[in-house]
C-alpha positions as CSV (number, residue, x, y, z in Angstrom):
1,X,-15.0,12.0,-15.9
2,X,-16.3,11.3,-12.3
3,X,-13.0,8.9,-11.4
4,X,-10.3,11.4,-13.7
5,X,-11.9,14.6,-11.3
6,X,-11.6,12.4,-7.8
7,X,-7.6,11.2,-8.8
8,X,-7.0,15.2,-9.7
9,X,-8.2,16.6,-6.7
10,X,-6.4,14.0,-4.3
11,X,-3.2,14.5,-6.1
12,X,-3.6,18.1,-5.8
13,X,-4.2,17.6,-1.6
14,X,-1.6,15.9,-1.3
15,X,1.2,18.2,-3.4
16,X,-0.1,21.3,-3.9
17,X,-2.3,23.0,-1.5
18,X,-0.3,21.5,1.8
19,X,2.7,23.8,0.7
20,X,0.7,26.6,0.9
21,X,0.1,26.3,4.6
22,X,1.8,26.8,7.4
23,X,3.9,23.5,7.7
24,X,3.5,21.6,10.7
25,X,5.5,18.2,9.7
26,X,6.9,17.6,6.5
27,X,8.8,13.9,6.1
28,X,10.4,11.8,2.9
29,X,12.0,8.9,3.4
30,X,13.2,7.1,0.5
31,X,14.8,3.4,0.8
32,X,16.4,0.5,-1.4
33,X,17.0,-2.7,0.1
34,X,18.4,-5.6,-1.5
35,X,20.2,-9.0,-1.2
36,X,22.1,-11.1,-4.1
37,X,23.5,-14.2,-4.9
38,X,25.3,-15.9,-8.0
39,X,26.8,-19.1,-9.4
40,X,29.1,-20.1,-12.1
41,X,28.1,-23.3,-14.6
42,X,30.8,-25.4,-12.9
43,X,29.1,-24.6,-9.3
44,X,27.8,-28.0,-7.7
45,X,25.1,-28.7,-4.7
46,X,22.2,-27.7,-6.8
47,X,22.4,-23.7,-5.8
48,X,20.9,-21.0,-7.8
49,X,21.8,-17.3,-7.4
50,X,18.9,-15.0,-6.9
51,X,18.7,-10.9,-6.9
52,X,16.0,-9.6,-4.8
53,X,15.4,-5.3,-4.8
54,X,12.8,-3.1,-3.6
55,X,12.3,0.4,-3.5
56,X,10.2,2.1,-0.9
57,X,9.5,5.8,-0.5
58,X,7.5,7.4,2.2
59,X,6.1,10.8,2.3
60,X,4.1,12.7,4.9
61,X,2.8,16.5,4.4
62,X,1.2,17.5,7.6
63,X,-0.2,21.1,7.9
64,X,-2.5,23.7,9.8
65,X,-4.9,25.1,7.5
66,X,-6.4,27.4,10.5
67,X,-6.2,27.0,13.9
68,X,-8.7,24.1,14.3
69,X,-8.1,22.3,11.1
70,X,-4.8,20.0,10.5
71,X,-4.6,18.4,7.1
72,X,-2.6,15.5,6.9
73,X,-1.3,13.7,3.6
74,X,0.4,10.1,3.0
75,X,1.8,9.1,0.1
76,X,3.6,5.2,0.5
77,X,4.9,3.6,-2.8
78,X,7.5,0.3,-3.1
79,X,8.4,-1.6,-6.3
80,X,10.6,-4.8,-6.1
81,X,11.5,-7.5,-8.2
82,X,13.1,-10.8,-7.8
83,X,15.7,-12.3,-10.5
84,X,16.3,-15.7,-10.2
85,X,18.8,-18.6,-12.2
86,X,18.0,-21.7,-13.6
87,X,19.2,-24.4,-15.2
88,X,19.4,-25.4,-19.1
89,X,21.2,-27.7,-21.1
90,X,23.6,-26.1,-24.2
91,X,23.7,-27.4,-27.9
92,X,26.4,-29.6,-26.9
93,X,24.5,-30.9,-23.6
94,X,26.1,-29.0,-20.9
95,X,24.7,-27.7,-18.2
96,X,24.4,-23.9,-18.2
97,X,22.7,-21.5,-15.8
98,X,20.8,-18.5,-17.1
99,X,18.8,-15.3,-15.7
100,X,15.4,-15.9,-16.3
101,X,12.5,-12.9,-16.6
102,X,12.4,-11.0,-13.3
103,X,9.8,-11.2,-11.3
104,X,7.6,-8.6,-9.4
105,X,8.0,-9.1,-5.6
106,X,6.3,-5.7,-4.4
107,X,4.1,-3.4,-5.6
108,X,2.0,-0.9,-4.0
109,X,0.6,2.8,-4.3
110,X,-1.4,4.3,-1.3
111,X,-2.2,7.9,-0.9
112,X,-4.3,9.2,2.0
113,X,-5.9,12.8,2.6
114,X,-7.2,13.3,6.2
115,X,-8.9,16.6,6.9
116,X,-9.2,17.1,11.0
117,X,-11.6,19.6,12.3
118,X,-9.7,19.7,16.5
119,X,-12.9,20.9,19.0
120,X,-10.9,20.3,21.8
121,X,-13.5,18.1,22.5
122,X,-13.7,14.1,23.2
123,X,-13.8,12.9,19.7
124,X,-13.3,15.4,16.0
125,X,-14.8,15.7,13.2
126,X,-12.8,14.3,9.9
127,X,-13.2,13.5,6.4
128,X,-10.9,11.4,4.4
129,X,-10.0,10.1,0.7
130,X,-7.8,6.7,-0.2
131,X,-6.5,5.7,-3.4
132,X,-4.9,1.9,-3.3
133,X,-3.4,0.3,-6.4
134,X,-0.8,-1.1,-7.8
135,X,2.3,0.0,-11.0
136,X,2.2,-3.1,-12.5
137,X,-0.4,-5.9,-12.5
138,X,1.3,-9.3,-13.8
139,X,-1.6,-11.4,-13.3
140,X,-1.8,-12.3,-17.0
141,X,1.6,-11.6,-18.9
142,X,0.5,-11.3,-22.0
143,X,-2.1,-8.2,-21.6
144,X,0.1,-5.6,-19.3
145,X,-2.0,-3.0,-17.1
146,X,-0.8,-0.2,-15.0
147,X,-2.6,1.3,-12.6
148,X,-4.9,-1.9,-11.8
149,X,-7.1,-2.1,-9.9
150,X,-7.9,1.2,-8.5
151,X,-10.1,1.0,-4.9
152,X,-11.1,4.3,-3.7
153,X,-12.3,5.4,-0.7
154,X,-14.4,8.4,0.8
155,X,-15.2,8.4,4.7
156,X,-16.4,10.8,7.5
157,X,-17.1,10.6,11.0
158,X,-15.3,11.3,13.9
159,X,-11.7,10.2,15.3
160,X,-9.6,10.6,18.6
161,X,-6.0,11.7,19.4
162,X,-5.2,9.5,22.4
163,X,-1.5,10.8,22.8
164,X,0.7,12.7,20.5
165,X,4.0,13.9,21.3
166,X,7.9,14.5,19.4
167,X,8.2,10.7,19.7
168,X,5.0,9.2,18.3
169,X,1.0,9.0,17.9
170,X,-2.2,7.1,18.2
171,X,-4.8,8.6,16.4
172,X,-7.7,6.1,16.1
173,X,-11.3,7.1,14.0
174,X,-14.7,5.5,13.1
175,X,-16.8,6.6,10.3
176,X,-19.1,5.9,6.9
177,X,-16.9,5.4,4.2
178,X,-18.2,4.9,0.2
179,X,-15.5,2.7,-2.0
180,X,-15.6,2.3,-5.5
181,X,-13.1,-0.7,-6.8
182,X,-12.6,0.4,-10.8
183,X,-10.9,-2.8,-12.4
184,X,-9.8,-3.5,-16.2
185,X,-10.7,-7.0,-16.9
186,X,-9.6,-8.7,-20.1
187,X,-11.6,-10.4,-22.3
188,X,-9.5,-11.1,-24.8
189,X,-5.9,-11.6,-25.4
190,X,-5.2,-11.5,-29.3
191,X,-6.6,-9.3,-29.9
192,X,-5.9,-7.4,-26.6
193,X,-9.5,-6.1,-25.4
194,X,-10.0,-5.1,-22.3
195,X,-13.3,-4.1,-20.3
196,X,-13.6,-1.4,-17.3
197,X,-15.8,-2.6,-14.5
198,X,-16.3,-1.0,-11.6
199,X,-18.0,-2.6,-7.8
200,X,-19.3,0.3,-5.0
201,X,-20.1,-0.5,-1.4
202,X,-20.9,1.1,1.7
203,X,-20.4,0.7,5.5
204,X,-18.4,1.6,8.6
205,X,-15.0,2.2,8.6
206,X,-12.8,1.8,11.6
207,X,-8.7,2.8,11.2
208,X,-6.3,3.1,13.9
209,X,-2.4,4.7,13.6
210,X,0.3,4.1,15.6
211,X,3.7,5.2,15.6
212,X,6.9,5.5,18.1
213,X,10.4,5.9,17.8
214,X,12.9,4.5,19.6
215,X,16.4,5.1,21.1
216,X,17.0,8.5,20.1
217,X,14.6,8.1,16.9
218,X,17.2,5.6,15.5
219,X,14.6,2.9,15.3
220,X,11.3,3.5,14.5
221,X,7.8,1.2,14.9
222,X,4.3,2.6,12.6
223,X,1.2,0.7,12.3
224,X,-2.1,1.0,10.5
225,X,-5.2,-1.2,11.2
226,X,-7.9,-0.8,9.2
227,X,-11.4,-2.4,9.2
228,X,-14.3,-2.2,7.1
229,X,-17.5,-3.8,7.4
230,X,-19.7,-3.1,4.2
231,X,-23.9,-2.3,4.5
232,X,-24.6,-2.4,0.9
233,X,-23.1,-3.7,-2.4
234,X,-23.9,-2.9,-5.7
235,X,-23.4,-6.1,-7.1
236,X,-26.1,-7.7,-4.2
237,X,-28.8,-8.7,-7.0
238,X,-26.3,-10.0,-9.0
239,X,-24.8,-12.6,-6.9
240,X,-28.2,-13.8,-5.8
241,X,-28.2,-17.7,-5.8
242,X,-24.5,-17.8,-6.0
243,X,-22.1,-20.0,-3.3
244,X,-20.5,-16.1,-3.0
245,X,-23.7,-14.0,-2.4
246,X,-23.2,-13.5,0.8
247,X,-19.2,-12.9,1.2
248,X,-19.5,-9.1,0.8
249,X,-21.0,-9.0,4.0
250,X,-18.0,-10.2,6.1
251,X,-15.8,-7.4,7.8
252,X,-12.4,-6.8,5.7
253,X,-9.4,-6.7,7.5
254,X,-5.7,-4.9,6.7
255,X,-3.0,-4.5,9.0
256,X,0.5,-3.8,8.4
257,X,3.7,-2.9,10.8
258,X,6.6,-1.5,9.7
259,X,9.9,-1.7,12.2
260,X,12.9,0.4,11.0
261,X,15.9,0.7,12.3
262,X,19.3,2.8,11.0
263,X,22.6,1.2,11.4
264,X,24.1,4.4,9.7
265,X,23.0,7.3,8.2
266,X,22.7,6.0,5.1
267,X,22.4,2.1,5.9
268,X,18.9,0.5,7.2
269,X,17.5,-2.3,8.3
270,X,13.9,-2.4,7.7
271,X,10.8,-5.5,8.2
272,X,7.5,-4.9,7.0
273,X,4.3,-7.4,7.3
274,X,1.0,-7.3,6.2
275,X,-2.2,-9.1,7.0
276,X,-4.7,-8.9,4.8
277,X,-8.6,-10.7,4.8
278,X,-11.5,-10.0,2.3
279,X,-13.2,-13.2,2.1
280,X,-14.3,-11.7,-1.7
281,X,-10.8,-12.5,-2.7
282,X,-9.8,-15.7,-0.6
283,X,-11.6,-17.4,2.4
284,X,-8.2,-17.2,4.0
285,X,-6.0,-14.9,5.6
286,X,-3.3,-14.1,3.3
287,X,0.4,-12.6,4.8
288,X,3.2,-11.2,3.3
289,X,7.1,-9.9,5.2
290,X,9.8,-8.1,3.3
291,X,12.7,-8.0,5.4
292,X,15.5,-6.1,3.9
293,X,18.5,-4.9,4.3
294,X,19.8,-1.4,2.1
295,X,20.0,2.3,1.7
296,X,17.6,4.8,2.9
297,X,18.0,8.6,2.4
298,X,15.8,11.3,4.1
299,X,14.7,14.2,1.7
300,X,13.1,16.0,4.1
């Protein structure tokens, strides 16, 4: 009941009660890039045609509650997949090329709520709430499950404005922050059973934001750094005696860039990277760039 009020009350920061203010920013950006490539049964050189989409939207509700209070909310969602040929042979032994199952290439939901209290003075007050998952997660084909995992976050402390102006920001804060990661594992797959589990942790949270536009706000650059370095864990007795007992203690790492830029009003070229490290997952780095080339509408 806890986790079903928490998701209720960020959807309803980030939708509802921001349109009741007086409106400050309000941003949607919606995008579908794509790239394709296909080859007849006859077609020699051992080429395979491929069809590659993703979807992107972008929205950002920034109001002013009261005079010292600015309420900012994020939402970022992308879906892709990638469709790819190969190579069978026919009943009578020819070669023949088919479409095989897509693929997911991208898939993300992020929503942030960041509450501001501005003193005017060197650093401000805020609170904030995260919700990070994903539509689809293929890991195992046979058992489908949306909306896994789920990683909430809850922080508070205080942040810094450095310089905002019509053509960008750096807004850079450092707090305590309490995550819950809520995950469906599967214990079975005939027949399908599945088991919610859920991990907490505590510790220091540091996220910077950066964005700037460029040459008349035709191209635009926005990063987010974020690092977390956990205190506690509530699986710590647990993991006692294990090779991974102590991994929840290293700092975890995400950074991501986005650099747009609009050929035409409807026409965009976009790259996005990600570097992600939580040495609970992998011991290495892992790094992913979508470079694409499509439409893009503003909505607002």
């Amino acid at each position: 009941m806890a986790r079903v009020f928490m998701l209720a009350v960020l959807g309803l920061a980030l939708f509802v009660l921001p349109a009741l203010a007086t409106p400050l920013t309000r941003s949607a950006d919606l995008g579908l890039n794509f790239n394709q490539a296909s080859y007849s049964d006859s077609w020699t050189g051992g080429d395979r045609g491929a069809l590659a989409w993703v979807w992107a939207a972008n929205v950002v509700f920034e109001d002013s509650l009261s005079v010292p209070l600015n309420w900012r909310n994020t939402l970022k969602l992308s879906f892709g997949q990638t469709h790819t040929q190969s190579e069978r042979l026919d009943a009578d032994s020819t070669q023949a090329l088919y479409w095989q199952k897509p693929k997911k290439s991208s898939d993300r939901i992020f929503a942030e709520s960041l509450l501001r209290w501005k003193t005017g003075r060197l650093v401000d007050p805020f609170a904030a709430v995260t919700f990070e998952s994903q539509f689809f997660d293929a890991s195992v084909a046979e058992v489908p499950r949306y909306i896994n995992p789920i990683l909430i976050s809850e922080a508070a402390g205080v942040g810094r404005t450095f310089f905002k102006d019509d053509r960008g920001e750096l807004y850079s804060r450092l707090g305590f922050a309490l995550r819950e990661n809520i995950h469906r594992d599967i214990l079975t797959i005939e027949p399908e059973l599945l088991e919610t589990n859920s991990e907490t942790d505590g510790g220091l949270d540091w996220t910077t934001d950066f964005s700037r536009t460029f040459n008349d706000k035709q191209m635009k650059y926005v990063t987010k750094l974020r690092v977390f370095q956990a205190l506690f864990n509530s699986k710590s007795d647990e993991l006692k005696g294990q090779y991974n007992e102590d991994y929840w203690k290293t700092a975890d790492v995400a950074w991501e860039n986005t650099f747009s830029a609009a050929l035409t009003k409807y026409v965009q070229v976009q790259l996005f990277t990600e570097l992600l490290y939580d040495k609970e997952i992998d011991k290495r780095g892992r790094f992913r760039e979508v470079l694409g080339l499509g439409l893009s509408y503003k909505l607002l």
